[in-house]
C-alpha positions in Angstrom: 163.8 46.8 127.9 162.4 50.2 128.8 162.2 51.9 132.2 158.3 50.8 132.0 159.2 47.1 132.6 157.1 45.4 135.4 158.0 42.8 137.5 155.0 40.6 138.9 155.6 40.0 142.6 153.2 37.6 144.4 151.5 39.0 147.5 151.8 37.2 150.9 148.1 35.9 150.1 150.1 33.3 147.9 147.2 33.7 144.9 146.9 37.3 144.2 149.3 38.9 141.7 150.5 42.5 142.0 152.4 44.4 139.3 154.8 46.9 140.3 156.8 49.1 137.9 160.7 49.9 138.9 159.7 53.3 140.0 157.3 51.4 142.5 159.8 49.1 143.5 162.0 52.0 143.9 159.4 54.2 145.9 159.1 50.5 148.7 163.0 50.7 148.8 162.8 55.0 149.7 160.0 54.1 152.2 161.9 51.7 154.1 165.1 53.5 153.9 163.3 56.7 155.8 161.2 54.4 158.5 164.3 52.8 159.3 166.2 55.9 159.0 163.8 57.3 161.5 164.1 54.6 163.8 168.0 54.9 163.9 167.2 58.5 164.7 164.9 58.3 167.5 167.3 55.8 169.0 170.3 58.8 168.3 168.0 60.9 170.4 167.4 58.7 173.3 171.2 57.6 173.5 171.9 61.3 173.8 169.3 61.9 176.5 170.6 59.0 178.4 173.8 60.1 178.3 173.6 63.9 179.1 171.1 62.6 182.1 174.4 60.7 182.7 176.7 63.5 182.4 174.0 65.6 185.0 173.4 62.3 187.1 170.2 62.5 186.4 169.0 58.9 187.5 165.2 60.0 187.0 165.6 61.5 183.4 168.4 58.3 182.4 165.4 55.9 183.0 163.0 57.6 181.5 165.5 57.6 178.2 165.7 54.1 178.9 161.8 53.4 179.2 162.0 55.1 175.7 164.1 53.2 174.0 167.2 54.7 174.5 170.0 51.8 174.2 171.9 50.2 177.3 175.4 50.4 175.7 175.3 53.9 174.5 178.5 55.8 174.1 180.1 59.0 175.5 182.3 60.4 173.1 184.3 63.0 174.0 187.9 64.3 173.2 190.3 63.9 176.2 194.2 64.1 176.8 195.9 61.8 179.0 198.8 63.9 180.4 200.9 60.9 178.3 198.8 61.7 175.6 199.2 65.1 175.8 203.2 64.9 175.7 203.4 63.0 172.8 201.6 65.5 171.2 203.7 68.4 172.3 206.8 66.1 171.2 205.8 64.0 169.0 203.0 65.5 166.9 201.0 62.9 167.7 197.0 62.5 167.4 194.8 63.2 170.4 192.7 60.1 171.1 189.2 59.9 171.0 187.9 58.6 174.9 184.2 57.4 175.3 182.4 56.4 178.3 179.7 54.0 178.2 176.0 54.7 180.0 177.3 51.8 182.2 180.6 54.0 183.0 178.6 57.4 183.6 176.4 55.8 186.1 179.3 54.2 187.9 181.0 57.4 188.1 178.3 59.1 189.7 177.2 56.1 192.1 173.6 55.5 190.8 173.1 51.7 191.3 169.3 51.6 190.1 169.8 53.2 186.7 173.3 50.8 186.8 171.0 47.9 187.3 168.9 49.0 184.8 171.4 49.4 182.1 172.7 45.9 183.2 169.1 44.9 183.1 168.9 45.5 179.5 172.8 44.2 178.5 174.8 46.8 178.7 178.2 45.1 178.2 180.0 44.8 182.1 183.4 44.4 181.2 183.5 47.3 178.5 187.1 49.0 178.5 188.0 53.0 177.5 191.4 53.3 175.3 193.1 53.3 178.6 191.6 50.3 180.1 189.0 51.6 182.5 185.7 50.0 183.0 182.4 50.4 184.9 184.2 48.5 187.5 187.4 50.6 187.7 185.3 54.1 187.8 183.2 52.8 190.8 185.9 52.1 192.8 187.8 55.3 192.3 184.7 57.3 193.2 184.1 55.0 195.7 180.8 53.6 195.2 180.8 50.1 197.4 177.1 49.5 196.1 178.1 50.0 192.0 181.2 47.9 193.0 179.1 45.1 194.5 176.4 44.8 191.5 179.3 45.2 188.8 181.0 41.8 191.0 177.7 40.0 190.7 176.8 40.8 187.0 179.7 39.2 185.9 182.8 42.0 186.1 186.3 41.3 185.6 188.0 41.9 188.7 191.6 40.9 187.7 191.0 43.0 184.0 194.4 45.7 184.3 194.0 48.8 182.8 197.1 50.4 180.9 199.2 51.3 183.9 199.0 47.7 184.8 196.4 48.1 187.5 193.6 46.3 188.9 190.1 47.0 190.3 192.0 45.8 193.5 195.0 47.6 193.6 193.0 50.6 193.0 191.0 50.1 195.8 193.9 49.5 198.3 195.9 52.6 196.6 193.6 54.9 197.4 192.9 53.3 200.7 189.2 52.0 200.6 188.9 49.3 202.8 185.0 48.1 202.0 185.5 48.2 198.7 189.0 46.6 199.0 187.5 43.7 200.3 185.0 42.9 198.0 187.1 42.9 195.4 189.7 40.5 197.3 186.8 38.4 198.3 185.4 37.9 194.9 189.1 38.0 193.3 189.3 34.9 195.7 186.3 33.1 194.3 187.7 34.1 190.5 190.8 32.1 191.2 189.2 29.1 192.6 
């Protein structure tokens, strides 16, 4: 065999023959690679627009990364130290962790329920945790954002999910003395039980 062998490869017409030589098949596997290569990297771009719109809370430029493709479970990631984190490393030597914030997360932080719906809209993932066990749902109610809180509960979030200091949504909310938000979360803890 020599690097002129051809393969023949039947078109999708089902009657024509084409020939293709190995550096043609080749040259079809390079295309592909770049146009799908080009697609991961317009999504890339969109993901980071979305998230520094996030970051900004910009609600008018995070839909607009959204309208343009821009995925609904793109990640923040960020380097951040616990305080606990932060003494085992004086101690212990150990690693810093790696902390990363969904689009879901950013826009519960900063209260913006329509580009929250949106994301939700397009399945962003409700019940996503951080290494320390924080979700969309827990970030809402410590900013105090009743309206994020309320469409969280009704798309499906995990009230009774504890984060790593064995806390709840709930507790939270009662800890830091937020009534509204308290009770929703006790009234739709009460419908979870049931």
């Amino acid at each position: 065999m020599t690097a002129t062998v051809t393969e023949e490869v039947r078109a999708l017409s089902g009657h024509a023959r084409v020939r293709l030589t190995r550096a043609g098949v080749l040259f079809a596997a390079l295309a592909g690679a770049l146009i799908w290569g080009g697609r991961a990297a317009v999504r890339y771009q969109g993901d980071c627009r979305l998230i520094g719109a996030l970051k900004r809370g910009d609600g008018v430029a995070a839909s607009e990364a959204l309208r343009h493709g821009a995925s609904a479970n793109a990640q923040s990631y960020t380097e951040y130290w616990s305080p606990d984190d932060y003494l085992l490393a004086v101690f212990a030597g150990s690693e810093y962790k790696r902390y990363s914030l969904s689009a879901l997360m950013l826009a519960s932080i900063h209260g913006n329920t329509e580009v929250a719906r949106d994301l939700i809209r397009r399945g962003a993932h409700v019940n996503k945790s951080t290494t320390l066990g924080d979700t969309a749902l827990t970030y809402a109610v410590k900013h105090g954002h009743a309206d994020v809180v309320e469409l969280l509960l009704s798309s499906g979030a995990d009230p009774l999910r504890r984060d790593r200091d064995n806390e709840t949504a709930s507790s939270l909310a009662r800890k830091l003395k937020l009534p509204i938000i308290s009770g929703l979360l006790t009234r739709d803890e009460a419908g979870t039980k049931n």
